[in-house]
C-alpha positions, -999 to +999 in steps of 0.1 A: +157-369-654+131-366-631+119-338-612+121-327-580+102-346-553+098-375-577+113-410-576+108-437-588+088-468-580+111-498-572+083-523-571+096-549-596+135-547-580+117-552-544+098-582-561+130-593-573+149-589-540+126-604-518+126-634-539+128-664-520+159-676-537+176-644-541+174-647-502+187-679-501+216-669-523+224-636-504+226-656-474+250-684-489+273-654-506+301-638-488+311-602-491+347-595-511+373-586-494+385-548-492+414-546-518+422-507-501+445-481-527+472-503-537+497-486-519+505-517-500+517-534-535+553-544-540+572-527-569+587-540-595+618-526-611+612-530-651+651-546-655+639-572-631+613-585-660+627-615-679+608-612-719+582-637-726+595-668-750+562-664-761+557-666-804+520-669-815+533-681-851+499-666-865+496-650-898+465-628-908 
């Protein structure tokens, strides 16, 4: 834990940021989009789920 006033040096990270094709790549890349709380979701009543037909027929 450092102390107080102190911090670190980022001088390697900056190296690697300013990295000509880590620029290239940040500029190709698009941000995600915002997935907010999940309160828009639809619910799903648990009767409504049909079981799988699923058998893995494996034996340890």
């Amino acid at each position: 834990m450092p102390y107080e006033g102190e911090f670190a040096d980022y001088g390697p990270l900056r190296r690697v940021v300013n990295d000509e094709r880590v620029q290239k790549f940040l500029k190709r890349s698009k941000p995600r989009p915002e997935f907010g709380d999940g309160s828009n979701l639809p619910f799903i009543n648990f009767a409504d789920i049909e079981p799988s037909q699923f058998n893995s027929n494996l034996s340890i």
